[in-house]
PyMOL CGO cylinders between C-alpha atoms (Angstrom):
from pymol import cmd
from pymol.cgo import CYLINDER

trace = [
    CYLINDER, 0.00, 0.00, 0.00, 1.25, 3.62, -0.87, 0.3, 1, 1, 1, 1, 1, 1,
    CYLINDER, 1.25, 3.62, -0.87, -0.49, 5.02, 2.38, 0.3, 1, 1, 1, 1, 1, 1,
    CYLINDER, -0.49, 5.02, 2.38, 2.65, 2.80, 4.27, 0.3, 1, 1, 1, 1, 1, 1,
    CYLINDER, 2.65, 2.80, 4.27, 6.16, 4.17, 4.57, 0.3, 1, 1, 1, 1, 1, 1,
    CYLINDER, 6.16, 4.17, 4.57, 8.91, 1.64, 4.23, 0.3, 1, 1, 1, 1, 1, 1,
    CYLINDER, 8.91, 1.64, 4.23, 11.55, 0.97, 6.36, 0.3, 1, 1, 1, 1, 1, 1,
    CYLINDER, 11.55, 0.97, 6.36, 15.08, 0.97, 4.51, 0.3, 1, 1, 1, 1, 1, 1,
    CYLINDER, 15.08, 0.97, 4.51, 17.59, -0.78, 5.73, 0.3, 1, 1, 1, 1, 1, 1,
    CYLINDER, 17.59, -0.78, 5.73, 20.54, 0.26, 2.89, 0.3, 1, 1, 1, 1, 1, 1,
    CYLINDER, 20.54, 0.26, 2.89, 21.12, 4.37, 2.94, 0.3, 1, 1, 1, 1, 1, 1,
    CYLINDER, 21.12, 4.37, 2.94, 18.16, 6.54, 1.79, 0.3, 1, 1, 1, 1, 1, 1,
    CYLINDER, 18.16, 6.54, 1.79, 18.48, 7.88, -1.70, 0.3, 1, 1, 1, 1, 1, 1,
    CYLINDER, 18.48, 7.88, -1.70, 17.92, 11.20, -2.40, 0.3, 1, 1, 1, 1, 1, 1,
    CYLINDER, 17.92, 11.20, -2.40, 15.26, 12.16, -4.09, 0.3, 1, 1, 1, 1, 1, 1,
    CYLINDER, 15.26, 12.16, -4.09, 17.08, 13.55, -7.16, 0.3, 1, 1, 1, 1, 1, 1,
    CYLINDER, 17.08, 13.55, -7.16, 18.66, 10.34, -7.67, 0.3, 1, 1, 1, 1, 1, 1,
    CYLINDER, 18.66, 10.34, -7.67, 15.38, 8.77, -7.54, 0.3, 1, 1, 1, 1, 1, 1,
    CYLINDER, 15.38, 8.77, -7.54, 13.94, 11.07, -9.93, 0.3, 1, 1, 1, 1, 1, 1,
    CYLINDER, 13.94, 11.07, -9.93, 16.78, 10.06, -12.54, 0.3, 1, 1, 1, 1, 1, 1,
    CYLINDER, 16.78, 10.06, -12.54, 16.21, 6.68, -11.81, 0.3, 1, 1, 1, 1, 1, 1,
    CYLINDER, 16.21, 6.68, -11.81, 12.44, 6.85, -12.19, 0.3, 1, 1, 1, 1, 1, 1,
    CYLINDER, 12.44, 6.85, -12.19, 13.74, 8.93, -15.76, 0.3, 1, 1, 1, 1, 1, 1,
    CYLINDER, 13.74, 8.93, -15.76, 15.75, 6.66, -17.17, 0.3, 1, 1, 1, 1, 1, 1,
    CYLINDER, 15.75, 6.66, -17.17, 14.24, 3.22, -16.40, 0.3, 1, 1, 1, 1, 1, 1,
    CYLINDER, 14.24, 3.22, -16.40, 10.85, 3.82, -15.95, 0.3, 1, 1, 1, 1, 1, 1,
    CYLINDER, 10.85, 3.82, -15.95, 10.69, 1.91, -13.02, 0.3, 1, 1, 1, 1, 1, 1,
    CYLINDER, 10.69, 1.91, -13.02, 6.93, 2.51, -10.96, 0.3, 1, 1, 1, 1, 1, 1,
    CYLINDER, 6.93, 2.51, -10.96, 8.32, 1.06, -7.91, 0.3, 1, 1, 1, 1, 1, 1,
    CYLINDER, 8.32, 1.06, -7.91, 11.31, 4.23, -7.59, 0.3, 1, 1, 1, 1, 1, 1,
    CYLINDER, 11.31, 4.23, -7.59, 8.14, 6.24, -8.16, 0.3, 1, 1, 1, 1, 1, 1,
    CYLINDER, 8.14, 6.24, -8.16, 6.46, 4.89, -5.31, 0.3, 1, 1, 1, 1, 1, 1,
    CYLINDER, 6.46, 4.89, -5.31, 9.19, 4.89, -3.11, 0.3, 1, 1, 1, 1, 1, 1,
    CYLINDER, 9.19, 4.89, -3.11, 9.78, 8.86, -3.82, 0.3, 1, 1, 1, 1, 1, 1,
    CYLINDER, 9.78, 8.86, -3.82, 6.07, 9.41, -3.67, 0.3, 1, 1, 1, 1, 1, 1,
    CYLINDER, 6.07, 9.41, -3.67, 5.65, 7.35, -0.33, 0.3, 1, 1, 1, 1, 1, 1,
    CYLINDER, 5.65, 7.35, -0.33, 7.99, 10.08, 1.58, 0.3, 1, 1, 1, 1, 1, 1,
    CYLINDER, 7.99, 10.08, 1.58, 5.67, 12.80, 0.87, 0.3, 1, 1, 1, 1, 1, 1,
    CYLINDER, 5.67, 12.80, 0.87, 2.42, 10.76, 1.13, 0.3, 1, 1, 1, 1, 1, 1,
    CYLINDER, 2.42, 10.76, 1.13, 1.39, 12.38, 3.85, 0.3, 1, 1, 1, 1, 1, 1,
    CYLINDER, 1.39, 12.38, 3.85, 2.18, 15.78, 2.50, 0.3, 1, 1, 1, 1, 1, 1,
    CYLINDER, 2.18, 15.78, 2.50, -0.19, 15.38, -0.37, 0.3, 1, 1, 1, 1, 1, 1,
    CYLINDER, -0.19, 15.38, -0.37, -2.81, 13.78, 1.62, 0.3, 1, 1, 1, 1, 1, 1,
    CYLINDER, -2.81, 13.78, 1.62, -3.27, 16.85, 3.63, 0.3, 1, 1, 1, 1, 1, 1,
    CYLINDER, -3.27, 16.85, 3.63, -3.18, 19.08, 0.89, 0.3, 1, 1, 1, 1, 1, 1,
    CYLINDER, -3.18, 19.08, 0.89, -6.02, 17.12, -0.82, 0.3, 1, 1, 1, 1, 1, 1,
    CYLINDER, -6.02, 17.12, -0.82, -7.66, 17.23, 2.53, 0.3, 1, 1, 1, 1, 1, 1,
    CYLINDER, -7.66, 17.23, 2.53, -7.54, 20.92, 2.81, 0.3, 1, 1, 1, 1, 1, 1,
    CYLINDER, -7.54, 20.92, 2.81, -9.10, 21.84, -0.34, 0.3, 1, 1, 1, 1, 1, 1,
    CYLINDER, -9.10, 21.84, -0.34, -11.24, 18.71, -0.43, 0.3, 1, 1, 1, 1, 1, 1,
    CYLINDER, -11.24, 18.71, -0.43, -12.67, 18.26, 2.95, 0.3, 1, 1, 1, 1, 1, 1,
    CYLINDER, -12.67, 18.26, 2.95, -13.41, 15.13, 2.37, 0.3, 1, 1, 1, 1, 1, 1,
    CYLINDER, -13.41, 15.13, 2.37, -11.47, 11.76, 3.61, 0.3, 1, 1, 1, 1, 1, 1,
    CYLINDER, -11.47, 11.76, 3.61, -12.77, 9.65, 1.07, 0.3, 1, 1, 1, 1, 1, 1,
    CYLINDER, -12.77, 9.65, 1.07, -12.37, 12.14, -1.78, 0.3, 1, 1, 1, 1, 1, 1,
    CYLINDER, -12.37, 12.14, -1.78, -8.63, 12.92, -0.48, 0.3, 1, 1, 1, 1, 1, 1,
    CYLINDER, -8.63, 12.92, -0.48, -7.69, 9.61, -0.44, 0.3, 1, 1, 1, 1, 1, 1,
    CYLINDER, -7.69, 9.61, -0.44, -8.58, 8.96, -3.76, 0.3, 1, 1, 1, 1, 1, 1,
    CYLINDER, -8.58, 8.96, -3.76, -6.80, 12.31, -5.25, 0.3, 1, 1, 1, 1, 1, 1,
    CYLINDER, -6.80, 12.31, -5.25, -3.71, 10.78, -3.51, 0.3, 1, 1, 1, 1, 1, 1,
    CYLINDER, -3.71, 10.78, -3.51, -3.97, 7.86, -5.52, 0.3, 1, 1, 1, 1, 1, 1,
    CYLINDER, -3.97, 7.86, -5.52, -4.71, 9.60, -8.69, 0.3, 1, 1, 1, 1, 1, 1,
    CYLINDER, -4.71, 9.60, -8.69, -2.31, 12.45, -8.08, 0.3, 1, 1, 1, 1, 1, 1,
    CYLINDER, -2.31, 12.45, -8.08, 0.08, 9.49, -8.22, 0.3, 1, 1, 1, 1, 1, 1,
    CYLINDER, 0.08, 9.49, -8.22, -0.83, 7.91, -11.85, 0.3, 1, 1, 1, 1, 1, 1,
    CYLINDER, -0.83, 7.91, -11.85, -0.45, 11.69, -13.22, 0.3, 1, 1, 1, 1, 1, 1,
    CYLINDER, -0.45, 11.69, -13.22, 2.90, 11.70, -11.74, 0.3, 1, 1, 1, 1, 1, 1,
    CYLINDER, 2.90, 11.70, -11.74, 3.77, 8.76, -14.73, 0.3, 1, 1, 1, 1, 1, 1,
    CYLINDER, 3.77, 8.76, -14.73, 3.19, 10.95, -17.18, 0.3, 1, 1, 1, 1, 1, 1,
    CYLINDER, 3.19, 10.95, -17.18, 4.13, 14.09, -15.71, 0.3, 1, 1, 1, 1, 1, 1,
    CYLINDER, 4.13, 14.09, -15.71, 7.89, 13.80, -13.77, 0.3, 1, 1, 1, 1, 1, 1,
    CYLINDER, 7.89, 13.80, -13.77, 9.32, 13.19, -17.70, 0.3, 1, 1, 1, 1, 1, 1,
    CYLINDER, 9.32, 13.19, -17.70, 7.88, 16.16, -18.63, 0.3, 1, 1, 1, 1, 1, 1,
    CYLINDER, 7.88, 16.16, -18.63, 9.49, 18.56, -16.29, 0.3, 1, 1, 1, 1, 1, 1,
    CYLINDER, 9.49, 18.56, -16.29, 13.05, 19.99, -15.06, 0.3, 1, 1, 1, 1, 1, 1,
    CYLINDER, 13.05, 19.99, -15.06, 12.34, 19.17, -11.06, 0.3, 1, 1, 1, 1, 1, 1,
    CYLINDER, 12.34, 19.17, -11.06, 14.81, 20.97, -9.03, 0.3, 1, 1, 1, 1, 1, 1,
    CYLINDER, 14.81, 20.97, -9.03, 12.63, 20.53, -5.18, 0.3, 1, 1, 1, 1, 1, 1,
    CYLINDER, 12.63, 20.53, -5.18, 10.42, 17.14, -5.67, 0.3, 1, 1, 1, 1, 1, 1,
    CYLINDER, 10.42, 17.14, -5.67, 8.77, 18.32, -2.22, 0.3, 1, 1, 1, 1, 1, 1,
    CYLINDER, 8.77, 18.32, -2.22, 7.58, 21.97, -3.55, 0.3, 1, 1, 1, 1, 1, 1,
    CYLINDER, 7.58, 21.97, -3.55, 6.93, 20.47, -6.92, 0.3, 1, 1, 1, 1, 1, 1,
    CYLINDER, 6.93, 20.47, -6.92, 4.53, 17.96, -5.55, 0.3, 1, 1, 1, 1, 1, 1,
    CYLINDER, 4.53, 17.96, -5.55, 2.68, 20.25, -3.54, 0.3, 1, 1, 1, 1, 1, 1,
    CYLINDER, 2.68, 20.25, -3.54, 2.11, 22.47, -6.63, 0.3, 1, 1, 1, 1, 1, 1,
    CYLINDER, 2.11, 22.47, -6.63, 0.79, 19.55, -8.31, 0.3, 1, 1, 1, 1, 1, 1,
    CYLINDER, 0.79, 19.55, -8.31, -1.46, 18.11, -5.17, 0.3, 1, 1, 1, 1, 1, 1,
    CYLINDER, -1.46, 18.11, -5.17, -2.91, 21.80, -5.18, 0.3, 1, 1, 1, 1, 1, 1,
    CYLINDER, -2.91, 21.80, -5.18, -3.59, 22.61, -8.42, 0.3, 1, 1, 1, 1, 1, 1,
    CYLINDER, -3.59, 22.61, -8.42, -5.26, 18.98, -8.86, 0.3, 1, 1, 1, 1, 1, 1,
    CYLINDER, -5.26, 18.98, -8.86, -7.55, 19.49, -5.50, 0.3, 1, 1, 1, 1, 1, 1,
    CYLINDER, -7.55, 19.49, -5.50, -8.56, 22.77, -7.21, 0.3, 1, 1, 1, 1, 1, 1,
    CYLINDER, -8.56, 22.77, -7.21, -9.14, 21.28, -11.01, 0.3, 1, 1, 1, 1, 1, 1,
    CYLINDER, -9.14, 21.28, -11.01, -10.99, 18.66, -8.94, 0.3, 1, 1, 1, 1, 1, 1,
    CYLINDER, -10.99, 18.66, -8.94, -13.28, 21.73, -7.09, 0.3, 1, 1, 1, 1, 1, 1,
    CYLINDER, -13.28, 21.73, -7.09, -13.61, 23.26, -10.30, 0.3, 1, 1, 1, 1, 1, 1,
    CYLINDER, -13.61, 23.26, -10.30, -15.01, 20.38, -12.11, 0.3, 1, 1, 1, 1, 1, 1,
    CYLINDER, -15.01, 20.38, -12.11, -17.69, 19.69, -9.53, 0.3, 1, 1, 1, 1, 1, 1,
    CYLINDER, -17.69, 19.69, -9.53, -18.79, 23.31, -9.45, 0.3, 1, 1, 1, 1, 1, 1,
    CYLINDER, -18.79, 23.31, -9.45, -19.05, 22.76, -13.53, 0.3, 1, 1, 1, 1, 1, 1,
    CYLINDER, -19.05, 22.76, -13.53, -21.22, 19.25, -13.03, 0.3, 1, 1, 1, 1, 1, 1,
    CYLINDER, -21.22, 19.25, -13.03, -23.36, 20.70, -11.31, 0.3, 1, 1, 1, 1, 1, 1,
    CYLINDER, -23.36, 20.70, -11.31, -24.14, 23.92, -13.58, 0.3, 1, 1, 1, 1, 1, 1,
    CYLINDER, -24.14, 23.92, -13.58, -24.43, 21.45, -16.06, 0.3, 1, 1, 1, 1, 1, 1,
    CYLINDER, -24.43, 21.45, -16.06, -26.81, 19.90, -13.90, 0.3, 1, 1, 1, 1, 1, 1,
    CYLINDER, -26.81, 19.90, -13.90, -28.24, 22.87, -13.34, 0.3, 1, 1, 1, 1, 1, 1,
    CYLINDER, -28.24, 22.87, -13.34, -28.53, 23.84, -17.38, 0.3, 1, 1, 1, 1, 1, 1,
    CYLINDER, -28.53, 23.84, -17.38, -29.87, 20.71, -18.15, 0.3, 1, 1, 1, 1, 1, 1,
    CYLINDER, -29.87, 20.71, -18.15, -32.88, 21.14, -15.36, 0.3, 1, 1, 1, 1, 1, 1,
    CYLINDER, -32.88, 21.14, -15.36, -33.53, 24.13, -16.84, 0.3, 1, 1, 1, 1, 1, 1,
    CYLINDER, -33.53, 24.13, -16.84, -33.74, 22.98, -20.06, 0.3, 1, 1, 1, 1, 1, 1,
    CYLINDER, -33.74, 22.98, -20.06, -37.50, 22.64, -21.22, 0.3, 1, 1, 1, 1, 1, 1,
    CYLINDER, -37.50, 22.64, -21.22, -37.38, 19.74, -23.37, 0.3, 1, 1, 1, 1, 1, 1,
    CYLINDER, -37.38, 19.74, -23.37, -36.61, 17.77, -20.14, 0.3, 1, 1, 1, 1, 1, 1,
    CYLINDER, -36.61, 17.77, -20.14, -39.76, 18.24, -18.79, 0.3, 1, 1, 1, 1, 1, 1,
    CYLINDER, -39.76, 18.24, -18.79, -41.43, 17.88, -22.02, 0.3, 1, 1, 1, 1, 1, 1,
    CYLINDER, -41.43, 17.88, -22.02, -44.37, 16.42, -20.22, 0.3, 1, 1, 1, 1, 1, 1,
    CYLINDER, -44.37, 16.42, -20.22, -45.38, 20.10, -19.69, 0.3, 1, 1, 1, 1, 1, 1,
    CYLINDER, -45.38, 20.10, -19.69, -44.01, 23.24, -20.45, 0.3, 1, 1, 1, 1, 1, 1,
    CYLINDER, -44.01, 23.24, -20.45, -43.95, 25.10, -17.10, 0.3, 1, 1, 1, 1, 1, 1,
    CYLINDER, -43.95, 25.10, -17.10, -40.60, 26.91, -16.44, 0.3, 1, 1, 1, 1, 1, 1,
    CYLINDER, -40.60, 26.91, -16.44, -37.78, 25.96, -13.87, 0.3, 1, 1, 1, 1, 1, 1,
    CYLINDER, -37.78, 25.96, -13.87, -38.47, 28.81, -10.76, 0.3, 1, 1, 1, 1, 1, 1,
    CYLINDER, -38.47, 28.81, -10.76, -35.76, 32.05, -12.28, 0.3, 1, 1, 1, 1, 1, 1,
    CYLINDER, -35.76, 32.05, -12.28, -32.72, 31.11, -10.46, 0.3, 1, 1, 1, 1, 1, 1,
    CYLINDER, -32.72, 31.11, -10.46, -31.70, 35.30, -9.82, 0.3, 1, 1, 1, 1, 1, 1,
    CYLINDER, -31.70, 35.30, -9.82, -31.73, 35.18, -6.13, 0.3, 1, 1, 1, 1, 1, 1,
    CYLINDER, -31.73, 35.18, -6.13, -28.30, 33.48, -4.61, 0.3, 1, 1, 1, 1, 1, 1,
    CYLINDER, -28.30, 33.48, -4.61, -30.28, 31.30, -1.90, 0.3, 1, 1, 1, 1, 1, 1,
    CYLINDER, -30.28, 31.30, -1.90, -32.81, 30.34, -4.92, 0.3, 1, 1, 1, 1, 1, 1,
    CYLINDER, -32.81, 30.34, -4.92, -29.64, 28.74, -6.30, 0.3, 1, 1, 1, 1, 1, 1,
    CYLINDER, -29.64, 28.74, -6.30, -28.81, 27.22, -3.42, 0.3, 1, 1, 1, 1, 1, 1,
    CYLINDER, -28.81, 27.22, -3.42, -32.45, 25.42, -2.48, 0.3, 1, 1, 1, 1, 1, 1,
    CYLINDER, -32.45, 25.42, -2.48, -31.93, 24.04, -6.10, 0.3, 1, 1, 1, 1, 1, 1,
    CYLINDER, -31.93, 24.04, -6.10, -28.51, 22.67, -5.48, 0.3, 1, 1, 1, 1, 1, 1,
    CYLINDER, -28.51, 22.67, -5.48, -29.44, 21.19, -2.27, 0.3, 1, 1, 1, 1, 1, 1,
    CYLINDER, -29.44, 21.19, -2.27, -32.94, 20.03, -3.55, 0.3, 1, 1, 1, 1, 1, 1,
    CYLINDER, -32.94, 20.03, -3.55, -30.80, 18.12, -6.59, 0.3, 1, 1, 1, 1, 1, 1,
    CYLINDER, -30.80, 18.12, -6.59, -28.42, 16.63, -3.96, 0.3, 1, 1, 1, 1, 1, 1,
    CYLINDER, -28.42, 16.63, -3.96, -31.21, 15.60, -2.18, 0.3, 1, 1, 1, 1, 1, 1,
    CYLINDER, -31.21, 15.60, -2.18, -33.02, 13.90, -5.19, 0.3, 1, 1, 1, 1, 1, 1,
    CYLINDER, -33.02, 13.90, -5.19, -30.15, 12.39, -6.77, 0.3, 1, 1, 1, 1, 1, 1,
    CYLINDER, -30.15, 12.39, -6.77, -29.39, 10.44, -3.22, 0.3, 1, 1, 1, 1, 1, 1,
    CYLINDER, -29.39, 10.44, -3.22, -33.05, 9.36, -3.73, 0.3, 1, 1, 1, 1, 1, 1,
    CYLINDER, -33.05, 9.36, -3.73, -32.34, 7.54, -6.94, 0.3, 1, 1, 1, 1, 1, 1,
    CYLINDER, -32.34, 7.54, -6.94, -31.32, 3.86, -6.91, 0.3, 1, 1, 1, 1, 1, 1,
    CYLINDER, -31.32, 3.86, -6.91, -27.83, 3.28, -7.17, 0.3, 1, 1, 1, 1, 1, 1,
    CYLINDER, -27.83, 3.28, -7.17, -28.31, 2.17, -10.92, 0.3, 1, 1, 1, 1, 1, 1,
    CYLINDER, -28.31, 2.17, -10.92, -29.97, 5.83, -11.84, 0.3, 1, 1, 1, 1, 1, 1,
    CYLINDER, -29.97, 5.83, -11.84, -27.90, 7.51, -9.18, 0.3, 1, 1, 1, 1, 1, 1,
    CYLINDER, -27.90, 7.51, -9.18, -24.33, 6.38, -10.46, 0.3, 1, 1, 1, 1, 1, 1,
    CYLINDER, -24.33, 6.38, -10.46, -25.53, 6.98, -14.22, 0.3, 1, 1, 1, 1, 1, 1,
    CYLINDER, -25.53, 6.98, -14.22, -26.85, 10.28, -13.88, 0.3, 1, 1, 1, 1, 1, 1,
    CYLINDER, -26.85, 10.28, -13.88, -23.69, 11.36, -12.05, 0.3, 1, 1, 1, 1, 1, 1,
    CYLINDER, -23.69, 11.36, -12.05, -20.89, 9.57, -14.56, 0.3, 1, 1, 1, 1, 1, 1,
    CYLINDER, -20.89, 9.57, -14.56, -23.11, 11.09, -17.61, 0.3, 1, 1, 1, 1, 1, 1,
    CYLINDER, -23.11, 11.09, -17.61, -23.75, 15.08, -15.84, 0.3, 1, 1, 1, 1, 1, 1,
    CYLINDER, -23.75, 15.08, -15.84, -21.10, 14.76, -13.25, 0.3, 1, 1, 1, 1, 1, 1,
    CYLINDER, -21.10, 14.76, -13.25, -17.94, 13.12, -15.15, 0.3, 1, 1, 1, 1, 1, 1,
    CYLINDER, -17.94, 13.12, -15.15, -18.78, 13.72, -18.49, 0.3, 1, 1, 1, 1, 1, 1,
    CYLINDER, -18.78, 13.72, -18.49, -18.97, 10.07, -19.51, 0.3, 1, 1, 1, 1, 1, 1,
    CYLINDER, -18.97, 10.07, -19.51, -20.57, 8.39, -22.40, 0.3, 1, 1, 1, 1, 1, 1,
    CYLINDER, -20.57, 8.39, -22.40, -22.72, 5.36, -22.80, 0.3, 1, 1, 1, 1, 1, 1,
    CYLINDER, -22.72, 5.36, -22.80, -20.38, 3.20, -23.69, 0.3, 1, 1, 1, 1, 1, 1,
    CYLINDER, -20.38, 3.20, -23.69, -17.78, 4.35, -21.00, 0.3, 1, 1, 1, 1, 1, 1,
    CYLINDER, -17.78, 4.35, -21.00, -20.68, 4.12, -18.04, 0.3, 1, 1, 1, 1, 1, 1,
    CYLINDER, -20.68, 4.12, -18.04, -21.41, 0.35, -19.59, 0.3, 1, 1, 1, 1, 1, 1,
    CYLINDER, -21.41, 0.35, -19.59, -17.82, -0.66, -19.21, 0.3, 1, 1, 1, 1, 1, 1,
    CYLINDER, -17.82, -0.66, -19.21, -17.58, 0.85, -16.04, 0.3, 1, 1, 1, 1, 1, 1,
    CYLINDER, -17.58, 0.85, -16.04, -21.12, -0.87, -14.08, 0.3, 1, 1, 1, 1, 1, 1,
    CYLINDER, -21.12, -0.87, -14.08, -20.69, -3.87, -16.87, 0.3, 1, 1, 1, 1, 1, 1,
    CYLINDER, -20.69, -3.87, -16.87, -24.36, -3.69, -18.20, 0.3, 1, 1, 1, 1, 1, 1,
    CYLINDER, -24.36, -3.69, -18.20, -25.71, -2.99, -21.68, 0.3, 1, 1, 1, 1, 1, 1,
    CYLINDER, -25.71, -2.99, -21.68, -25.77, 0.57, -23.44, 0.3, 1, 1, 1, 1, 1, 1,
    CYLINDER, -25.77, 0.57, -23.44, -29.55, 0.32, -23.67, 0.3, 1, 1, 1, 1, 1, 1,
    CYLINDER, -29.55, 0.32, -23.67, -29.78, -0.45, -19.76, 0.3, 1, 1, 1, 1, 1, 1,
    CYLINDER, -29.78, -0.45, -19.76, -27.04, 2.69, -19.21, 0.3, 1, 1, 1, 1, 1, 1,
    CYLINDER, -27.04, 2.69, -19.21, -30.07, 5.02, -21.62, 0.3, 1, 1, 1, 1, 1, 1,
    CYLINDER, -30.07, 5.02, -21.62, -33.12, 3.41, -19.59, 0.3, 1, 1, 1, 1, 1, 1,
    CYLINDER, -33.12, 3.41, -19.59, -31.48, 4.13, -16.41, 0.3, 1, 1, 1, 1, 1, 1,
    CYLINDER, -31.48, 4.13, -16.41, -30.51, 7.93, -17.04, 0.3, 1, 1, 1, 1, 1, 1,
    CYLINDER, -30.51, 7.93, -17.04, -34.44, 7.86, -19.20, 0.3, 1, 1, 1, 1, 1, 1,
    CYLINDER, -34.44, 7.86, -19.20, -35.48, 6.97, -15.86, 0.3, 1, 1, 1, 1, 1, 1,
    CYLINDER, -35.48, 6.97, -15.86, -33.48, 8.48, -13.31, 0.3, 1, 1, 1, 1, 1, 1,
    CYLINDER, -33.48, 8.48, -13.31, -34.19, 12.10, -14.94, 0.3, 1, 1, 1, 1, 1, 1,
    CYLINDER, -34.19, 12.10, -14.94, -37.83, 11.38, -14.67, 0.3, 1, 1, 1, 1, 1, 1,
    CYLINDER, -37.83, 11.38, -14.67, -37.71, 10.63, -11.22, 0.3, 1, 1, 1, 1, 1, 1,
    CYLINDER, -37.71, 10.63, -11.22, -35.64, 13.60, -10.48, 0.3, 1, 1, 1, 1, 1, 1,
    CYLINDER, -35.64, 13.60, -10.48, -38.34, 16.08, -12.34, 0.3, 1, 1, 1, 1, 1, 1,
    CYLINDER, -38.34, 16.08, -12.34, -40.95, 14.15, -9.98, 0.3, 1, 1, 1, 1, 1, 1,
    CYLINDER, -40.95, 14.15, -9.98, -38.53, 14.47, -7.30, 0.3, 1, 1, 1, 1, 1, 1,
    CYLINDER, -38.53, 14.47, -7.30, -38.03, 18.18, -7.60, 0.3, 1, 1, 1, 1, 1, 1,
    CYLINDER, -38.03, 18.18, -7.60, -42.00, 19.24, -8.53, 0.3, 1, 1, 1, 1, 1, 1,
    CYLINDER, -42.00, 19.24, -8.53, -42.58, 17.37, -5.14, 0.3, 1, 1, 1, 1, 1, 1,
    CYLINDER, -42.58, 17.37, -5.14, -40.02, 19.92, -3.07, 0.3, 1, 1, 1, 1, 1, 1,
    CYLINDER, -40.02, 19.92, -3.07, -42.38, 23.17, -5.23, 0.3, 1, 1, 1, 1, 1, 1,
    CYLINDER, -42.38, 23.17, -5.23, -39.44, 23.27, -7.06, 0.3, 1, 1, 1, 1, 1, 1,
    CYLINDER, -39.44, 23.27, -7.06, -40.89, 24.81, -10.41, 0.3, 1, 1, 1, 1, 1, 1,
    CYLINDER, -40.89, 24.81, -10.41, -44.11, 27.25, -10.49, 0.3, 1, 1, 1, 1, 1, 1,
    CYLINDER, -44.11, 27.25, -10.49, -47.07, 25.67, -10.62, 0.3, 1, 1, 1, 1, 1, 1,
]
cmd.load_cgo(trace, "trace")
């Protein structure tokens, strides 16, 4: 596990001779060994800007795949100050792209040919804690989904996925990954018309 610090029993190597190492053989397990002194480092960063445990553990874990493709790429002088650069800067790409999901979100409630049932309008969202009864009244619906609808409507809205990458990923059929968002948006309009939501 990454989240464990080994115990060396040869001299330490410094982390620029590690970084060559990792450079010219390509070796993942130098990579983990750098990245395992400054676990903890990263960890907290993603915690910081996360404020979630869950969520901060998994940005440590992806923060370390992007550092495959990403140590070649750059002239490293301080691993340490590097690496926090990068923790930060993917905590607040990460903040970013949730804020974005759920405009999306947001446009696509708004959008009338969702609720093509009926043509009543989405309540004007102009007042800030308007906005914010709508965010917490998706939340709120969206966690009232079953985990089939639930998990497709975020991977589609929230991660940008397609069909066929939400298929792969829950290992059911294309048509099952439409039916489930078909019906998981329907449920959410019910949902939200049952919170007074939209005018009447």
């Amino acid at each position: 596990m990454l989240f464990r610090s080994r115990v060396r029993e040869h001299p330490v190597a410094q982390d620029e001779e590690l970084l060559s190492e990792f450079r010219s053989g390509g070796d993942l397990k130098i990579l983990g060994e750098l990245y395992s002194r400054y676990i903890h480092l990263v960890y907290g960063v993603c915690l910081k800007y996360l404020k979630n445990n869950e969520e901060a553990k998994d940005a440590v874990m992806q923060i370390f795949e992007k550092l495959i493709t990403e140590v070649p790429r750059h002239d490293i002088v301080s691993f340490r100050s590097w690496l926090h650069v990068v923790a930060k800067n993917f905590c607040l790409m990460q903040i970013r792209s949730d804020r974005s999901a759920k405009e999306k979100l947001n446009d696509w409630l708004n959008d009338p040919r969702v609720f093509m049932e009926n043509e009543a309008a989405l309540h004007p969202l102009d007042e800030e804690d308007e906005q914010l009864s709508l965010n917490e009244a998706i939340e709120d619906c969206i966690k009232r989904l079953n985990e089939e609808q639930r998990s497709c409507i975020r991977q589609f809205y929230y991660n940008d996925r397609c069909y066929h990458e939400i298929s792969a990923d829950l290992g059911i059929d294309e048509k099952k990954v439409k039916s489930h968002l078909q019906n998981g948006k329907r449920n959410l309009k019910i949902c939200l018309e049952s919170k007074n939501v939209r005018k009447e």
